[in-house]
C-alpha positions, 0 to 999 in steps of 0.5 A: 449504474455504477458508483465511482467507489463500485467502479473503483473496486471492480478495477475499471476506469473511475473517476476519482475527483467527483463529489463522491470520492473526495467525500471519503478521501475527506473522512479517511483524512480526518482519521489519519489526522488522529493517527499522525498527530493527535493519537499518537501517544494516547491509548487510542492509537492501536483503535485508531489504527484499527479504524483506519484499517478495518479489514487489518489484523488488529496488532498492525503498527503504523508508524506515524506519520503515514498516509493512504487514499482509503484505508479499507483497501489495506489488507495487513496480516498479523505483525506487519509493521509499517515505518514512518514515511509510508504512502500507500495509495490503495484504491485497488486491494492491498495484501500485507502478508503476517510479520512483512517489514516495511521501512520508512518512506516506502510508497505502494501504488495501486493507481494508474493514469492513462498516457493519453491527456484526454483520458487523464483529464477524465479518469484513473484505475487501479490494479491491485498489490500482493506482498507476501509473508515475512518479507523486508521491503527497503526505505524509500523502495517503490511499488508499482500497481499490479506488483506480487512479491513472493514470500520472504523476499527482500527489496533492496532500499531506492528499489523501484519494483514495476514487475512481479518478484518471486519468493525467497529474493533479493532484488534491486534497483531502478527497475527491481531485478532479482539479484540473488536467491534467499534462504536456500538450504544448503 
C-alpha cells in the first residue's frame, strides 16, 4: 500500500490533511521560517536555500519572504532568481529552467481539487509545471497546474496562465494568450 507522499508523487488522488503529510509541511515550515526571517542577512542564507530546495542548483536566489508546500519538488537550474512574494505550491515536480526570472508575487500551482464537494472534502491531486529556460514570468502572474511554458517567453504581470505557452512568446491576460512572437531573426 501506498503512502499519501507515494500517491502524491505519482500524481494520484492523496490525501493531503492526514497525519503524514502535515508532518513534512510542518518540517518545510520551520526552515522557510529560517529562509524568511532568521537567515536572511547571515552567511547561511544561500545553505538555507539549499536545504529548502535539494534538488536546485546551488546558486538559486529566493528572495525572501517566499513560500512552498514541500520544497524538494522545486527543480531551478542555474541562476533562476525568484523575487519576494513567490508561493509555489509544488506537490507535483517543478522545473525552473537556467537563468528564468520570476517576479514578485508570482504564484505556481501544481494541485488541483475535484469540483464535486464529496470528493474535496477527501483528497486533491497534483499536475506538474515546466517553465523553460531564460524565460520572464511577470509580478503577480499565476500558473496553473499542468502548465509548459517554452523557452524564452514571457508572461505578462496579472497573467493567468491555464494552458501551455510555446517558446519565444509573449502572453497576457485572464486567460494567458499569446500575443506576439519574441526574438524572431529578422
Amino acid at each position: 500500500m501506498k503512502t499519501e507522499k507515494e500517491k502524491m508523487l505519482a500524481g494520484e488522488p492523496f490525501d493531503a490533511h492526514c497525519k503524514e503529510m502535515i508532518g513534512i509541511r510542518t518540517k518545510i515550515k520551520h526552515i522557510l521560517h529560517k529562509l524568511n526571517v532568521t537567515e536572511y542577512y547571515t552567511d547561511k542564507f544561500q545553505d538555507t536555500i539549499n536545504e529548502l530546495c535539494p534538488n536546485s542548483a546551488k546558486n538559486i536566489h529566493l528572495e525572501p519572504p517566499f513560500y512552498c508546500d514541500y520544497g524538494e519538488n522545486i527543480f531551478a537550474g542555474d541562476g533562476v532568481f525568484i523575487n519576494f512574494g513567490a508561493v509555489i505550491l509544488d506537490g507535483a515536480k517543478v522545473s525552473i529552467g537556467r537563468k528564468t526570472l520570476i517576479a514578485p508575487g508570482v504564484h505556481i500551482y501544481t494541485a488541483r481539487h475535484p469540483l464535486n464537494i464529496k470528493d474535496r472534502r477527501v483528497w486533491e491531486d497534483v499536475r506538474p509545471v515546466t517553465i523553460g529556460e531564460e524565460c520572464w514570468i511577470g509580478g503577480q502572474a499565476t500558473i496553473c497546474p499542468g502548465v509548459t511554458i517554452g523557452d524564452r517567453s514571457v508572461i505578462g504581470a496579472g497573467s493567468v496562465v491555464t494552458k501551455d505557452i510555446p517558446s519565444d512568446c509573449l502572453a497576457v491576460g485572464n486567460p494567458a494568450r499569446v500575443i506576439k512572437k519574441l526574438n524572431q531573426e529578422e
